[in-house]
N, C-alpha and C positions, 0 to 999 in steps of 0.2 A: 877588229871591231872596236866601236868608242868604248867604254865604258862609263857609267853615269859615275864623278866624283864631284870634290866640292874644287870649285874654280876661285872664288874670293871669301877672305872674312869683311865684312865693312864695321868698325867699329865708331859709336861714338867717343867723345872724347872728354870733356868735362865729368868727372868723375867714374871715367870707365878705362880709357891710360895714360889719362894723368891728373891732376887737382884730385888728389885722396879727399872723398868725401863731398865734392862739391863743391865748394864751397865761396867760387871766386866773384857768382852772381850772386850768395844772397845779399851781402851788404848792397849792393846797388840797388834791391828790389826795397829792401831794411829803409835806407834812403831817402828811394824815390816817393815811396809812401808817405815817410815822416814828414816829407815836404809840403803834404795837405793834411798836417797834423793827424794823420792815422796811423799808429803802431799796430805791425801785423808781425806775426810768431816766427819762428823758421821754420815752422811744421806749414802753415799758409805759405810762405816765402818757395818750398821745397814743392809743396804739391805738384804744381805743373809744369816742374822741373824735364826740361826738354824739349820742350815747346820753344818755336821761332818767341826772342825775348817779348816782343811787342805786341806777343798772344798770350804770351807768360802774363804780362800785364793786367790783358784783358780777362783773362779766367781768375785773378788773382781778385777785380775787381767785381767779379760777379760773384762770389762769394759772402752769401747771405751776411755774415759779421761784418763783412767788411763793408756795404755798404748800411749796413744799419749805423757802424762806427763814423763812417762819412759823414754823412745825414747829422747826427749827433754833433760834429766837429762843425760843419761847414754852413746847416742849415739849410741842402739842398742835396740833389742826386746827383751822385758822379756820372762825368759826359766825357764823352771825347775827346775833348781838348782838355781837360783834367790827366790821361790816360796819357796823353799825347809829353805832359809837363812832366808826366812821373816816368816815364820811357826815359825823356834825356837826362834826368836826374840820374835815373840808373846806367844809362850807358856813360857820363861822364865819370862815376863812385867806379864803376866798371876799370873803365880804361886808366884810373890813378893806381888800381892794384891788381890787375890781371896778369902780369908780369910775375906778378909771387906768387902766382896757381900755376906752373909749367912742370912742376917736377913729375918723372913720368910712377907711374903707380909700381909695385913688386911683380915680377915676371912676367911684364910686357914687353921687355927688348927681348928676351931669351925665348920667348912663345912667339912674336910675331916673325925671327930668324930661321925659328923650325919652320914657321909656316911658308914662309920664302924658299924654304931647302926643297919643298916637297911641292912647290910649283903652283903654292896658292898669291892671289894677288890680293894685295892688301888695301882697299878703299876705307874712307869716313865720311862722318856726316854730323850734323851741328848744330845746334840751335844758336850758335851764336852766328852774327854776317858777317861777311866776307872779310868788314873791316877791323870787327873786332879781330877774325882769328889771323890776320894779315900781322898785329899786334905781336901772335904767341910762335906762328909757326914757324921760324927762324930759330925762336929759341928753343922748341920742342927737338928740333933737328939738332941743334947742337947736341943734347942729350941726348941723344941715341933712336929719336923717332920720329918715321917720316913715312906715312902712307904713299901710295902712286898716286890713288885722289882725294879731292879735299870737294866735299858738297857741301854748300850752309846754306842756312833755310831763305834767305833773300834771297837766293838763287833761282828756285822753283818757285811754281805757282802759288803753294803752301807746306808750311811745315808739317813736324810730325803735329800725331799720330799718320799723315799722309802718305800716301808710299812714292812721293817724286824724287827726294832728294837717293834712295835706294837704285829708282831706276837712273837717274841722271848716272850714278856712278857703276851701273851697271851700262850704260852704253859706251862710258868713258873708257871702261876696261875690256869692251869687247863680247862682253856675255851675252846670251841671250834666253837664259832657263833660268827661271829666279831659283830654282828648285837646286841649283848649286851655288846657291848664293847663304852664307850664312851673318844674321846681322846681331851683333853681338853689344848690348846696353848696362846702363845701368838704374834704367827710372822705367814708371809701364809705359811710357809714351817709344822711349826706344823698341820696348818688345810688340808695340800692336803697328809702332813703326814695320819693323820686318812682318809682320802679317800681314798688314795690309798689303805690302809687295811681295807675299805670297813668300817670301823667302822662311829658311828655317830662323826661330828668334830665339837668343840666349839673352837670358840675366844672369849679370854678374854682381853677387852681394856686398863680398868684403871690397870697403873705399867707393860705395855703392853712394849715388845723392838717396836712394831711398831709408841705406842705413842711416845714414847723416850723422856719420862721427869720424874725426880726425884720429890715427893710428894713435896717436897717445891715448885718449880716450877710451879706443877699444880694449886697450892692455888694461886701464883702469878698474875696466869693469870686471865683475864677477865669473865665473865661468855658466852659472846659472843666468846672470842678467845678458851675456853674449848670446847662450843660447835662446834666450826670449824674443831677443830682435833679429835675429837668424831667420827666428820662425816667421817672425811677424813679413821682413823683406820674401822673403822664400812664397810666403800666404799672397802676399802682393802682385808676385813675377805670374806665381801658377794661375792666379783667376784674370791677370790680363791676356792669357792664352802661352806663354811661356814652350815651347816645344823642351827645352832643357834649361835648369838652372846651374851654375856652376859657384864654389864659393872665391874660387881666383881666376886669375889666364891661367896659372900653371895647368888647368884642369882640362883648357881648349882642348888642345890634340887628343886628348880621348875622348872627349865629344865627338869632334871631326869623324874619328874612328867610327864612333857606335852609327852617326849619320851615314858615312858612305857604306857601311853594313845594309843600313836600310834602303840607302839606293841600289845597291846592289842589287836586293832583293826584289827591289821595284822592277827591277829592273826589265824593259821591254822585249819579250818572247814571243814568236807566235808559234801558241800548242796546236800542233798540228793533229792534235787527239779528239775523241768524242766525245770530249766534255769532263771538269770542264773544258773552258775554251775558249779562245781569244774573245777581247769582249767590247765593244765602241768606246770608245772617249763619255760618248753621253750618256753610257746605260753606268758606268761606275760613276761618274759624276753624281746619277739621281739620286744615290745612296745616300748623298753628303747630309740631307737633313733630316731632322729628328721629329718624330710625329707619335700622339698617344692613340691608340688605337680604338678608344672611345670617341676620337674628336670625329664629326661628320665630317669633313673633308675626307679625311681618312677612310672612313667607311666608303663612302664617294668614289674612289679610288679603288679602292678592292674591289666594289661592284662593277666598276668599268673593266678591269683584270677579268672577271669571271662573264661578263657579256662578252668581252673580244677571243677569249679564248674559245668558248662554245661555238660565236661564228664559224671557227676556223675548218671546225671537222663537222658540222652539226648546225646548222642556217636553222635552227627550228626551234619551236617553243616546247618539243617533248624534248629536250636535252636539256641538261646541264652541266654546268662546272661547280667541283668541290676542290678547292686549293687544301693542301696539307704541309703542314710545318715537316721537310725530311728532303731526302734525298727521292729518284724514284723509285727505287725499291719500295719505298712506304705506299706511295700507290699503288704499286703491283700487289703491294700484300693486304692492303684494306682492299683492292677487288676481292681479294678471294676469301679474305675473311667475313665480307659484309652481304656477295652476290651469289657464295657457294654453300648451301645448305649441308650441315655434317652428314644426314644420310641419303642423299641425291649427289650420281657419280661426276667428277669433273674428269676430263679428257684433256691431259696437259702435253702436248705436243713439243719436242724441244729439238733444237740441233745446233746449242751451241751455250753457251755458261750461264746466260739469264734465262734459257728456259728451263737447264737445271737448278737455277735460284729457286723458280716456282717451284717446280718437285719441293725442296726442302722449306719453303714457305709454304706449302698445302699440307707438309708431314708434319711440323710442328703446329698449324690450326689446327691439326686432325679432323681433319677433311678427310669425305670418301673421294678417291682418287686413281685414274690409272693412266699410262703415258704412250706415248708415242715418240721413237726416238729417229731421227736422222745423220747422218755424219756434216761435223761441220761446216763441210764445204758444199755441203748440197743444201737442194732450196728445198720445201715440204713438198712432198708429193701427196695433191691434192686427190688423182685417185685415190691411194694408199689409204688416207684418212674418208673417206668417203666409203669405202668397203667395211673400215674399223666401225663407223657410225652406225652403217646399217645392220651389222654383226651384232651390235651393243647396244638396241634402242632407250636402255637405260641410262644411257651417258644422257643428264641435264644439260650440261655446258662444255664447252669449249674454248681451251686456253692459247693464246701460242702468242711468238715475242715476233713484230713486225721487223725490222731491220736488227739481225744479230749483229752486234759490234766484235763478240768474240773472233770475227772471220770478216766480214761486212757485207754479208751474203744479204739479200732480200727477199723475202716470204712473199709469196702469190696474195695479199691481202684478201684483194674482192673475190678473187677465184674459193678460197676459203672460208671466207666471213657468210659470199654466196648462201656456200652448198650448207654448212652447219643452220645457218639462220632459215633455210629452206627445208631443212627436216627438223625444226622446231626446236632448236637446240638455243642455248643462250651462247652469246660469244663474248670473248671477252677478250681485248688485243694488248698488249703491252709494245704501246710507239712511243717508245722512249726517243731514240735514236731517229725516228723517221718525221715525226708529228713537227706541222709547218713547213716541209721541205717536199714531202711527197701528197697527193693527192690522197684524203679519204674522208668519203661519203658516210658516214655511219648510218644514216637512214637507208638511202639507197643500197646498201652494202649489207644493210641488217645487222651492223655493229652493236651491240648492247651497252657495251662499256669501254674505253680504253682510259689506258696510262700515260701519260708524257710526264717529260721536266720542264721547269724554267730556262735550267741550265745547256738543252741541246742545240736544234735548229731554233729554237725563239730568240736562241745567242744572251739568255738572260743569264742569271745568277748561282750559279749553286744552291740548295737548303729548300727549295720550295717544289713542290710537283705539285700533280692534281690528276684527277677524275674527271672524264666526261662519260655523263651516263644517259640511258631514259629516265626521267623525272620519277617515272613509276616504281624503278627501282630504289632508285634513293629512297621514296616516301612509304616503302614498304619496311613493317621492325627491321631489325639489323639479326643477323646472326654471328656478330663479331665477338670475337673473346676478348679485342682490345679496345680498350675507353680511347686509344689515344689513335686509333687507326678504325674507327666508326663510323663510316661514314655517312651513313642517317643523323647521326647527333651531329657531325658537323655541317653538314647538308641545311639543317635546322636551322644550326647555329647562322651560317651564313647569310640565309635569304630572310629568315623568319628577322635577324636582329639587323637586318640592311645594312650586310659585310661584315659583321662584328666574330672575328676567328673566336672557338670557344677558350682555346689556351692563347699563350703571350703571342702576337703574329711575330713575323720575321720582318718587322716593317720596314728596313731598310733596304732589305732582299727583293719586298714586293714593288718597293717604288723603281727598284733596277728594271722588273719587268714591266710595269708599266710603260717605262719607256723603251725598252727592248720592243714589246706589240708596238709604238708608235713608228720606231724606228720601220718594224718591218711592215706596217703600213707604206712609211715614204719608201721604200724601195721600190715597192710594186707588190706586195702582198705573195704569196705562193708560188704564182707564176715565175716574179724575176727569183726570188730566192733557191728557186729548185733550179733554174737556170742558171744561176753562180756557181752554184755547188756542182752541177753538171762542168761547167766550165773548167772549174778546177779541178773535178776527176781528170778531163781529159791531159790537161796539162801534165796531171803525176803521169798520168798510162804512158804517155809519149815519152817524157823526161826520164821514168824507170827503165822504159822501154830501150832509149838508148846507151844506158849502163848497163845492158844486160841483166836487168833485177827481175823477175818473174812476180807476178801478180798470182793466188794460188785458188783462187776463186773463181770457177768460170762466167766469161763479160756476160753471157744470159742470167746469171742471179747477184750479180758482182753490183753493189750498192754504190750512188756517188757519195755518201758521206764516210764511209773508213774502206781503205783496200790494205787487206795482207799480201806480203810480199816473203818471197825464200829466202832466207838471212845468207845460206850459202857458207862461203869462205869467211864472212864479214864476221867482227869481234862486234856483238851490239852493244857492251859496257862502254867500248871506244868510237864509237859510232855515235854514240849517244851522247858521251861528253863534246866531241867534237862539235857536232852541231849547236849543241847549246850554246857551246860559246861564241858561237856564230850567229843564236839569237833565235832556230829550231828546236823545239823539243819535241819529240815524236814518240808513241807508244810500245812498248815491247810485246811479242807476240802473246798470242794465249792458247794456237794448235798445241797439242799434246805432244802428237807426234813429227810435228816438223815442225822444227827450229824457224823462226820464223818474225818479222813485225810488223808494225802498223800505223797507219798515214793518216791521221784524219783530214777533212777536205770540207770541214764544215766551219764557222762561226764567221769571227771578220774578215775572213782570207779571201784573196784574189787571185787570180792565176798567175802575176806577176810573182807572187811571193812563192807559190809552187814552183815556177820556173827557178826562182833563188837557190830552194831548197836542191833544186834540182841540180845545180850547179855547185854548191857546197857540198854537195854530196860526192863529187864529182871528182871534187880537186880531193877529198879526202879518204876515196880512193885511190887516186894518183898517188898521196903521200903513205 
């Protein structure tokens, strides 16, 4: 399998590996100026240091002093053809001494050799054109340095800050992922250079145009006045967006490093688990922006989150949604903190690890409580609890978790929700695992309240769950012991301040989901989505089926979104790595007593990738 590494560094070149300091354009700029009688500084000379020279020019002259100094000089405003006189001024001052700026900078031949050892390609790019660097780059090769390509900004359609001359040399070299492209500068125009082409960008300080001093000069200085302009270049790289700064090349290859760690990491998986879980291109994208959670847009936003999720189980104006900053556990446990009165009994029904969560989240409320228990691998037996109800007409409510992922067995919902809501009971569901994938009616069904995440079948984000409830309970006090899991105060908070979460929201989290519901809008809504995921159970059943893997849940309760299977002979520490590196990650079991793991079959997955797994799984058991 590929691996994601870094394929080229593109480096500029005037004061990045070679002309310590910069220094070969300012006299031309120094020059071209003087020529309509205006001295300009080499702090103005330096600023837009990077830039195609003829833009150099032009920013040089849009700079407030300098045309107040024109005016002053000339008795009129600088034009065009003024800009045009001071260009060839500099390109001739240029071409008399640009010969004497080739010397290549300290460990650039010995850092771009490594970088050649280890199979990266070496590109550049220029603010100067074609014909200036035609001038240098003969004699830069003599000296020991010589890219595979050479981009200048006459070349593209615009220079930097642009990102053409980046991709020019990225098609030149073959690449196609800017995301292993690293562009390494020495001015901010180089580093918002590599941003704009999405690549990672370094700055390089020492022999920097931004530090703008010649190595003798550096040593002159103080070790206090060094480090002042350190800071100052350093302050410069980080606010033009900087991904890393380094103070030499010697320092690249441990950049390189720390980057391909991070790709590494990035690295493209599909979790074949119950969340989280493989997740669209466009729902991590919506995260990318930054929003305050006072601003009405934002609010805006939350509100449409808490209308489309109500739609989903609950078409009606007596329900609603209360989003909570947490995992789902926080909803499962603000139900039972804020819908379960301490001395009114709940009936918690379990057969498998989150309906034992609730036991131990009703025992710490100190809730009155009693249970009902199943073996994992079985569905709830809805006589059974129906005899327990009418035995006990003192049980208020009724608890139980709709698709246990400990197994992936699935619970008779309506058959359930029914009979409780029919002998006057409150219900209360935990569809972590199943909500947006399976059908449920909570009016028609007599659902009271349930629990979902952002994180499961809505294929959204981890950190956010919520509550759908009858409005009536929400607006009834709270019996909750926790401020932060209340769901009346938040309830409040939400509709009464139109979207306004009462603590920090997870605003980035929420605009995931945001486009998560859009997403599963364009799919088809319920329908296709329980139809993929159908899709892709069957796929595993067949695929495990013809490796002899045994599924341990019978196909009458056997859920499409996670199926456990007998581990058997199988080593799943080695089972586990293998796959991964193969670009599978799958779940380890959680039966007690048989050894065993587990396949999720839900988020962005297809049944072609199941058939993958299925085949990878294949060969490694062959091996």
């Amino acid at each position: 399998m590929i691996k994601n590494r870094i394929e080229a560094v593109i480096f500029d070149w005037a004061g990045t590996t070679i002309d310590y300091g910069c220094f070969a354009p300012l006299c031309g700029f120094i020059e071209g100026f003087k020529s309509k009688n205006v001295e300009i500084t080499l702090e103005e000379a330096r600023k837009p240091m990077g830039m195609l020279k003829i833009d150099h020019v032009r920013a040089i002259s849009a700079m407030p002093r300098i045309q107040h100094e024109f005016m002053k000089q000339n008795s009129r405003d600088i034009c065009e053809a003024d800009i045009q006189d001071i260009y060839h001024r500099f390109e001739s001052t240029l071409t008399d001494n640009l010969l004497c700026y080739t010397d290549i900078k300290p460990k650039v031949i010995e850092t771009v050799a490594l970088l050649r050892e280890a199979g990266i390609k070496i590109g550049s790019t220029s603010g100067y054109t074609r014909a200036m660097m035609e001038q240098i780059a003969d004699k830069v090769a003599e000296n020991g340095y010589q890219p595979d390509t050479c981009v200048c900004a006459d070349e593209v359609p615009k220079g930097r800050p642009h990102p053409y001359m980046m991709w020019k040399n990225m098609a030149e070299l073959g690449i196609s992922d800017p995301r292993h492209v690293i562009k390494v500068g020495d001015t901010v125009s180089d580093i918002k250079e590599g941003l704009s082409a999405n690549t990672w960008s370094v700055g390089v300080i020492m022999g920097s145009s931004e530090l703008g001093l010649t190595e003798q000069q550096v040593q002159q200085l103080s070790d206090e006045q060094l480090g002042s302009e350190i800071r100052r270049v350093r302050s410069a790289f980080y606010a033009a967006g900087a991904d890393y700064i380094i103070m030499d090349m010697g320092e690249l290859p441990r950049v390189i490093e720390k980057i391909e760690e991070r790709l590494a990491q990035q690295e493209a998986h599909k979790l074949l688990t119950p969340g989280p879980l493989t997740t669209r291109q466009s729902v991590k994208h919506a995260m990318l922006a930054d929003h305050c959670t006072w601003d009405e847009d934002y609010k805006a936003i939350t509100r449409s989150v808490l209308r489309d999720i109500t739609e989903i189980s609950a078409n009606t104006d007596d329900f609603a949604a209360v989003l909570l900053q947490g995992s789902g556990s926080y909803a499962v446990e603000a139900m039972i903190q804020c819908f379960c009165r301490d001395d009114e009994k709940l009936l918690i029904i379990e057969n498998g690890a989150y309906g034992k969560r609730m036991i131990k989240q009703a025992e710490l409320a100190g809730k009155c409580f009693v249970t009902m228990s199943f073996d994992m691998c079985t569905a709830i037996d809805v006589n059974a609890v129906e005899a327990r109800l009418i035995s006990e007409p003192d049980i208020r409510a009724v608890m139980f978790v709709h698709s246990e992922t400990t197994s992936g067995l699935i619970n008779p919902i309506r058959e359930l929700s029914t009979l409780a809501h029919s002998l006057g009971k409150l219900v209360l569901v935990d569809a972590m695992s199943s909500f947006a994938a399976y059908e449920i009616d909570m009016e028609k069904w007599g659902i009271d309240a349930l629990a979902a995440s952002a994180n499961k079948c809505l294929e959204g984000l981890p950190g956010l769950s919520f509550v759908v409830a009858r409005k009536e309970l929400l607006e009834m006090e709270s019996s909750s012991k926790s401020l932060c899991l209340d769901l009346h105060d938040q309830y409040l908070g939400l509709y009464e301040g139109g979207g306004k979460f009462r603590f920090t929201s997870p605003t980035n989290i929420l605009l995931a989901l945001r486009q998560a519901l859009d997403d599963y809008r364009m799919e088809g809504g319920l329908t296709a989505r329980s139809a993929r995921y159908h899709c892709n159970h069957e796929a595993l059943m067949k695929g495990m089926g013809a490796l002899g893997i045994r599924s341990l849940v019978p196909e009458i309760w056997q859920s499409d979104i996670i199926t456990t299977f007998e581990l058997g002979a199988l080593n799943f520490e080695t089972m586990y790595g293998y796959l991964k590196s193969h670009g599978f990650v799958i779940y380890p079991g959680k039966l007690t007593d048989i050894p065993s793991f587990r396949i999720g079959t839900i988020g962005d997955i297809f049944p072609n990738d199941i058939e993958k797994l299925c085949e990878t799984l294949r060969d490694y058991m062959k091996g």
